[in-house]
NULUM-457399 format. One record per residue (C-alpha): residue number from 1; z, x, y. Coordinates in steps of 0.5 Angstrom, whole numbers, plus 500, padded with zeros to 3 digits. Layout:
rec num->NUM&z->Z&x->X&y->Y
...
***
This chain:
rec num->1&z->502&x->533&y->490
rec num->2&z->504&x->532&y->497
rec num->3&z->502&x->525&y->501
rec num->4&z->499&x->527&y->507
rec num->5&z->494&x->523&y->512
rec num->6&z->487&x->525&y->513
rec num->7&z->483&x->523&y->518
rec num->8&z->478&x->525&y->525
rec num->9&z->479&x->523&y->532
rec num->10&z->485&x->521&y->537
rec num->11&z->491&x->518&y->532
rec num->12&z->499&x->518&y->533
rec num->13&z->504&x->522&y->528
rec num->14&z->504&x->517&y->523
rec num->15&z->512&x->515&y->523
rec num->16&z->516&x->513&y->518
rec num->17&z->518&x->505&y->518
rec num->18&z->526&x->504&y->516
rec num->19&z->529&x->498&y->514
rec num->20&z->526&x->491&y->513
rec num->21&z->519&x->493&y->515
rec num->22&z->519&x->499&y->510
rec num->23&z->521&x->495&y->504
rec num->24&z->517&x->490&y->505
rec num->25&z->510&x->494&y->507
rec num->26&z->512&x->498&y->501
rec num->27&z->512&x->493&y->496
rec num->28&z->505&x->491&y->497
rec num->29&z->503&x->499&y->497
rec num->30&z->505&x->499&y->490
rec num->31&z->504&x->492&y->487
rec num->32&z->500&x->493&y->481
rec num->33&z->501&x->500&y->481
rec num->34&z->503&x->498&y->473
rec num->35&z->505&x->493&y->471
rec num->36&z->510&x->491&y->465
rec num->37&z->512&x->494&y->460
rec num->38&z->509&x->500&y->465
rec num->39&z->505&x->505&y->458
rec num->40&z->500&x->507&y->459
rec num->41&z->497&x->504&y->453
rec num->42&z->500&x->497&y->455
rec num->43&z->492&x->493&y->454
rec num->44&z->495&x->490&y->462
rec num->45&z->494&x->496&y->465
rec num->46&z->487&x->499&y->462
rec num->47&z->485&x->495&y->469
rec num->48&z->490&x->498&y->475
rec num->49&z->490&x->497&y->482
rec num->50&z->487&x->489&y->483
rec num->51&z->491&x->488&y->489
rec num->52&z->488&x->489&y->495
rec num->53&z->483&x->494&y->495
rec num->54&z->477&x->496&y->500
rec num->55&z->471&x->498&y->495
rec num->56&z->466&x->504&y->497
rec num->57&z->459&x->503&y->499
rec num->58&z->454&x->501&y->494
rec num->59&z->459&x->499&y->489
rec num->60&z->456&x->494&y->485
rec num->61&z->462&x->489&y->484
rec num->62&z->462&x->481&y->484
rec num->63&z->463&x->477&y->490
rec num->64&z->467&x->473&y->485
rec num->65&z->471&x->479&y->484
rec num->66&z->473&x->480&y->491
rec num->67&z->472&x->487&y->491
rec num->68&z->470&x->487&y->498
rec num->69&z->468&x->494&y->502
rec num->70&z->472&x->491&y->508
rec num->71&z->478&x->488&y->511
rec num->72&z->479&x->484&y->518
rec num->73&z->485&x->482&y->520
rec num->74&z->485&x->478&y->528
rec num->75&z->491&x->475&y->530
rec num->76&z->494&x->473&y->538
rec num->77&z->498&x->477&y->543
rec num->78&z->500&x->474&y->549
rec num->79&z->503&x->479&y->555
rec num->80&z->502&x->479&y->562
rec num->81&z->500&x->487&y->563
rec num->82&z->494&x->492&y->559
rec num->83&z->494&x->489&y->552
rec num->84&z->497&x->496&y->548
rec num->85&z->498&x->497&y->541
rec num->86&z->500&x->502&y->535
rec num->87&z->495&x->501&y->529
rec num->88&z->498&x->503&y->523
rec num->89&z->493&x->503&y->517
rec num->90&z->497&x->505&y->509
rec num->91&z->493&x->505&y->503
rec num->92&z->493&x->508&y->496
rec num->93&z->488&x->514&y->494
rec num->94&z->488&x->515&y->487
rec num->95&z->489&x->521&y->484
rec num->96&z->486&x->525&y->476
rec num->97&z->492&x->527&y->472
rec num->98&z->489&x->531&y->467
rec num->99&z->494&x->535&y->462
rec num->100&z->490&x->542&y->460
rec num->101&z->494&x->546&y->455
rec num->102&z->494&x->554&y->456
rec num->103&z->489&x->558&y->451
rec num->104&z->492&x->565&y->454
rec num->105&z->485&x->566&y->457
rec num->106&z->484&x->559&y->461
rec num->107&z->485&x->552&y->461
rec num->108&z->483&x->546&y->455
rec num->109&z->483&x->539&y->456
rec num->110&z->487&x->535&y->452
rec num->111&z->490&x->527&y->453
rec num->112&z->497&x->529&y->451
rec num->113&z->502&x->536&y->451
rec num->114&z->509&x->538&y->450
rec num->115&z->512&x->542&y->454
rec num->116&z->520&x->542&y->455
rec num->117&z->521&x->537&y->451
rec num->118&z->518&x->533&y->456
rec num->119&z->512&x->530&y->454
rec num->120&z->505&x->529&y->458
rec num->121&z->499&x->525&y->458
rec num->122&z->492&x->524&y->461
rec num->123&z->492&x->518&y->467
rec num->124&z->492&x->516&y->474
rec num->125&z->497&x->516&y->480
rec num->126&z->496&x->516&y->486
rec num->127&z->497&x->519&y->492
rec num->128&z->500&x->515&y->499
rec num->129&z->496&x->516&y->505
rec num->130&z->497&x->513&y->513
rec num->131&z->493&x->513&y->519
rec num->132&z->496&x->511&y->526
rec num->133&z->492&x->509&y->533
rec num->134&z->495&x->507&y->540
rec num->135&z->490&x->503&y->543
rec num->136&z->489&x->501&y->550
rec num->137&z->485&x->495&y->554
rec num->138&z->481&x->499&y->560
rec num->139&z->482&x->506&y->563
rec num->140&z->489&x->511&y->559
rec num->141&z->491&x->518&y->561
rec num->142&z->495&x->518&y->555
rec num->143&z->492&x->523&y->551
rec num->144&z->494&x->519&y->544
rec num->145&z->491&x->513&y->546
rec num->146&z->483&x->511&y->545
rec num->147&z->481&x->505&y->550
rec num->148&z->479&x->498&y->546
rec num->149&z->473&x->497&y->543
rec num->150&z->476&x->503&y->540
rec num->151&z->473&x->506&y->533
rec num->152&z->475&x->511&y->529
rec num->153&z->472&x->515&y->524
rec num->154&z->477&x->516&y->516
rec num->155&z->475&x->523&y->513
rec num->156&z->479&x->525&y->507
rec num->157&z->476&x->530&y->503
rec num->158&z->475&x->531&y->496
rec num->159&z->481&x->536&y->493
rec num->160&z->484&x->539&y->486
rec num->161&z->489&x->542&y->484
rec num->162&z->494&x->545&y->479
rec num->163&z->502&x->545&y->477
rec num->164&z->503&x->549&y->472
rec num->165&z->508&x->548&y->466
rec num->166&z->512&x->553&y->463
rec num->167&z->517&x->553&y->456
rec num->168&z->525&x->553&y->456
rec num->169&z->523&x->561&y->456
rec num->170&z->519&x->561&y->463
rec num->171&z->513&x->562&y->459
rec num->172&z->506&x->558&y->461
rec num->173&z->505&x->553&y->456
rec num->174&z->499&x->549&y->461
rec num->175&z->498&x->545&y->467
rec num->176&z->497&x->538&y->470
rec num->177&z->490&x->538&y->473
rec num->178&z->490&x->533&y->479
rec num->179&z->483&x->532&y->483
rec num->180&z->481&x->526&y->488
rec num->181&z->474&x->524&y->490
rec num->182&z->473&x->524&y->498
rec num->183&z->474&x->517&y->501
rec num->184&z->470&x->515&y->508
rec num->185&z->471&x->510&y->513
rec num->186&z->471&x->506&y->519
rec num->187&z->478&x->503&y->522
rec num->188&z->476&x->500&y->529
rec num->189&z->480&x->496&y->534
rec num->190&z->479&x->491&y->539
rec num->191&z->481&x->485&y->543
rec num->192&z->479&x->479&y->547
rec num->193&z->480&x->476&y->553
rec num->194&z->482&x->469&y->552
rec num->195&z->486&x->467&y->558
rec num->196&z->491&x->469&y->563
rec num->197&z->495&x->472&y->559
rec num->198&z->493&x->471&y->553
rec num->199&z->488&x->475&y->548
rec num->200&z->485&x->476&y->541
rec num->201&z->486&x->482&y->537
rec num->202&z->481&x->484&y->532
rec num->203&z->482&x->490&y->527
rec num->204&z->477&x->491&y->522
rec num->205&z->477&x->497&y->517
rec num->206&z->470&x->499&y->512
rec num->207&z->469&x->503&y->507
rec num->208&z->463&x->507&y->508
rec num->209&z->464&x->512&y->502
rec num->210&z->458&x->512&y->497
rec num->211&z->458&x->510&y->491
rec num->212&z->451&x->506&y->488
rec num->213&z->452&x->506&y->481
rec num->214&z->459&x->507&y->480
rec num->215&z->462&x->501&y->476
rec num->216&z->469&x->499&y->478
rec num->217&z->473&x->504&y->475
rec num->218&z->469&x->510&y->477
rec num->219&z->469&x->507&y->485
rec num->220&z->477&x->507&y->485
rec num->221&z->477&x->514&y->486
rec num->222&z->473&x->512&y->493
rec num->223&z->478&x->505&y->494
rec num->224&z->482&x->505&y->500
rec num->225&z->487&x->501&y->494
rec num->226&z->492&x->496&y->497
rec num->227&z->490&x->497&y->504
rec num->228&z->495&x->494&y->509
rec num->229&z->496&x->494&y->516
rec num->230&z->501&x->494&y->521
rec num->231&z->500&x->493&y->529
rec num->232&z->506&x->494&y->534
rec num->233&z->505&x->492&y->541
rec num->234&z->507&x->495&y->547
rec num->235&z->510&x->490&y->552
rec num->236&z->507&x->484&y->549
rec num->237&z->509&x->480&y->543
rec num->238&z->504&x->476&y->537
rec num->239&z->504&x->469&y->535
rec num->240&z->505&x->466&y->530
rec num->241&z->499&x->464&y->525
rec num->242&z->503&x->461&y->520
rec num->243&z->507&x->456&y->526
rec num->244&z->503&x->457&y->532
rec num->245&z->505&x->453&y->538
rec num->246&z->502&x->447&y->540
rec num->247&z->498&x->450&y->546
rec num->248&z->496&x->456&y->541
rec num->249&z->494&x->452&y->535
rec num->250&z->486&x->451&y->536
rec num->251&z->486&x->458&y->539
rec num->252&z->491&x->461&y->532
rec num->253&z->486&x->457&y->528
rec num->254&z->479&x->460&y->530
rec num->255&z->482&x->467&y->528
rec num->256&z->478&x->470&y->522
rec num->257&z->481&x->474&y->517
rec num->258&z->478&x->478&y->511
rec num->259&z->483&x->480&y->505
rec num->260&z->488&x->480&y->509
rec num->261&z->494&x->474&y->513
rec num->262&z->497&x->477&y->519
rec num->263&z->504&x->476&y->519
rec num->264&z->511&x->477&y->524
rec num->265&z->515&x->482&y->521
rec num->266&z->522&x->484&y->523
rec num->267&z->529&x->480&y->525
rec num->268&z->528&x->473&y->526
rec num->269&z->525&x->471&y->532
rec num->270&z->523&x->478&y->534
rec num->271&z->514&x->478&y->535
rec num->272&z->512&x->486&y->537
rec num->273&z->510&x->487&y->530
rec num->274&z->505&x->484&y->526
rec num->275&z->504&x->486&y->518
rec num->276&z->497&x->484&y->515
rec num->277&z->497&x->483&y->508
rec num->278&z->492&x->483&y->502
rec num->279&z->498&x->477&y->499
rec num->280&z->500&x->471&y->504
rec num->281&z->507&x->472&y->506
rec num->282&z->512&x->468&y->510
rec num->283&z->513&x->469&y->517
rec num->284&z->519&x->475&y->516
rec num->285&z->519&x->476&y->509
rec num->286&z->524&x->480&y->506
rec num->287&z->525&x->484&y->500
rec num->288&z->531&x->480&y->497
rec num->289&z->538&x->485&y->498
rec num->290&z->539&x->484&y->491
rec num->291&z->534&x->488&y->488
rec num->292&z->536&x->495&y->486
rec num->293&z->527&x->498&y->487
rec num->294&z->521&x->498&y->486
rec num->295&z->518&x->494&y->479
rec num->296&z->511&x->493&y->482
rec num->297&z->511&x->487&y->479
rec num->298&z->512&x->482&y->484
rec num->299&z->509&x->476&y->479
rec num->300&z->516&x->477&y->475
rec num->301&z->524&x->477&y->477
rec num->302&z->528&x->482&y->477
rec num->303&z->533&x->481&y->472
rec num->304&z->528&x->479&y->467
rec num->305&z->524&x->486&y->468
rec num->306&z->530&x->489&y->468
rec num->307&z->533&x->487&y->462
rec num->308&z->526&x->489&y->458
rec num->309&z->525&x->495&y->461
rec num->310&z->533&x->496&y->457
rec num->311&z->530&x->493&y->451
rec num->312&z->525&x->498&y->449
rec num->313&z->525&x->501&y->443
rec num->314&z->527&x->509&y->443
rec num->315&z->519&x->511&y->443
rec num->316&z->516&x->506&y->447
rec num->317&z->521&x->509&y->452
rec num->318&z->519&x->515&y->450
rec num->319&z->511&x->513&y->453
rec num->320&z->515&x->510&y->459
rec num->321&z->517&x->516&y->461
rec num->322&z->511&x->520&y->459
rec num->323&z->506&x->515&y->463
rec num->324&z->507&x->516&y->470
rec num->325&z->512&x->520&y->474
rec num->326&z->514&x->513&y->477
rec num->327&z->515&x->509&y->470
rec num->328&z->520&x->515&y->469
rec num->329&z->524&x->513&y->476
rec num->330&z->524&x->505&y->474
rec num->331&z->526&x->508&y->467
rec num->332&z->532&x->512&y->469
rec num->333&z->534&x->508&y->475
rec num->334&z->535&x->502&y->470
rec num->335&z->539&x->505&y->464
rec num->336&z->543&x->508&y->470
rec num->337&z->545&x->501&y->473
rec num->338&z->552&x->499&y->473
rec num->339&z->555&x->492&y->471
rec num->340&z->556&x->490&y->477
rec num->341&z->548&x->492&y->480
rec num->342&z->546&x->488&y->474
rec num->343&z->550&x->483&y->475
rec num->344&z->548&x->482&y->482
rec num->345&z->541&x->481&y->481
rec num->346&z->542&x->474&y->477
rec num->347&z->544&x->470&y->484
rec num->348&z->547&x->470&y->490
rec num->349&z->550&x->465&y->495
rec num->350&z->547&x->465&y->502
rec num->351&z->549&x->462&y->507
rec num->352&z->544&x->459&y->513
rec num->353&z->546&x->456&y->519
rec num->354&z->541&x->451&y->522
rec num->355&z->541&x->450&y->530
rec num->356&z->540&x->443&y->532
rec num->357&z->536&x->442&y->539
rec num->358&z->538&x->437&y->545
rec num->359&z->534&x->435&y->550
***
């Protein structure tokens, strides 16, 4: 299924990030999309998707469970013009895979199917979603641009549709039956003056899609799941919350933030750009060069993932595979890394350079 934001109201193209940004916002879009040993049938993944997740109106789930319906992410920027910034808000939609075996005369659901010699089963995936607004404090003539406070409606519909399977003869043997619920929501962004050059910045996000009744399974569909945010400024630069400087402690330390940390991403030293994360992080994190993808499992260590993954058995691999199309890309990577890339994800040397200050 092609991934393709939805939304009402002014917003950018969304853009695709390179480099250390995108490795990063990506590891926390899908952790926890699976976890070891990636089946189906594994008892840690009879619960997905923990991480992160802005839950729809009514949903009755525990405050001690942090399902919350909102996230709120504040931090400072300093600039000596119009305060101006690109929001970029990325999350998960989970997505039905319902396998369904031809009958000649229509569909038949079943849990599992055949086809190929490829085998399919009945789960969930999901489907990556982004929404971009370019806001500005005061008056703007630029057609992109919504003036602060601004306020953004989300509008994703509910949808459905087929991929049919065909034996080695081209003959229709089935279909893969994905179907989504529609998922509503507010994104606002504003920002407050608090001194000469310096401001508040406030973006909060809410889940306003019904779902009284649903327990926390049946609200998934209607989540926005590991919902992150990323904020560039134009002509500014951000503050760190984690080592604000001595003048802007008191004011660093009065930001509120709700499911997420804000923090500087980028090269060392760079302050343009803020990833707000439902996990804390450092300021500039990186994915270590060393690891060959994505594993969804931050709470392990690569190798030792790695390593099990090569010793399942023939038939828990078999279940691997027909799980989800992303297990089965984790499966194919690591049979097919090399010795050196293997070798390589039990360390590395790195060298830092630490850089005394004289008065």
């Amino acid at each position: 299924m092609e991934s393709k934001p939805v939304t009402s109201g002014k917003t950018t193209s969304p853009r695709r990030d390179t480099g250390r940004l995108d490795r990063i916002a990506r590891a926390i879009l899908y952790e926890g999309y699976m976890l070891w040993p990636y089946r189906r049938s594994a008892l840690k993944n009879r619960r997905r998707w923990t991480i992160g997740g802005v839950y729809p109106l009514g949903f009755d789930g525990s405050e001690s469970s942090g399902d919350a319906r909102e996230m709120q992410a504040e931090c400072l920027l300093e600039c000596d013009a119009t305060p101006r910034f690109e929001i970029r808000l990325r999350f998960l939609h989970r997505v039905f895979r319902q396998v369904a075996a031809w009958t000649g005369e229509g569909l038949e659901e079943v849990d599992e199917l055949e086809v190929a010699d490829q085998r399919y089963l009945t789960w969930d995936e999901a489907v990556e979603r982004e929404i971009a607004l370019q806001v500005v404090q005061g008056e703007t003539e630029d057609v992109h641009a919504v003036t602060m406070p601004a306020v953004l409606p989300i509008e994703v519909p509910a949808g459905r549709e087929e991929e049919w399977l065909h034996n080695h003869d081209g003959g229709r043997v089935g279909a893969l039956v994905r179907s989504w619920d529609g998922l509503q929501g507010i994104l606002s962004a504003g920002a407050e003056r608090l001194g000469d050059r310096l401001y508040r910045v406030r973006v909060r996000l809410e889940n306003t899609t019904p779902a009284t009744g649903l327990d926390r399974e049946g609200a998934l569909g209607r989540t926005f799941i590991a919902a992150h945010l990323v904020l560039r400024a134009e002509g500014g630069e951000f503050v760190s919350l984690q080592a604000p400087p001595d003048g802007l402690a008191a004011a660093a330390a009065k930001c509120c933030n709700l499911g997420c940390w804000p923090v500087l991403v980028g090269e060392q030293g760079e302050r343009d750009t803020m990833l707000a994360a439902p996990i804390i992080l450092s300021d500039y994190p990186e994915v270590a060069p060393e690891s060959p993808g994505d594993l969804f499992d931050g709470t392990e260590i690569d190798h030792l993932l790695t390593l099990s993954i090569l010793g399942l058995t023939d038939e828990e691999k078999a279940e691997m595979r027909a799980s989800d199309p992303r297990a089965r890309e984790i499966l194919e990577r690591t049979e097919g890394l090399s010795p050196e890339e293997l070798l390589r994800m039990f360390g590395a040397v790195r060298e830092y350079r630490v850089v005394e200050e004289t008065g």
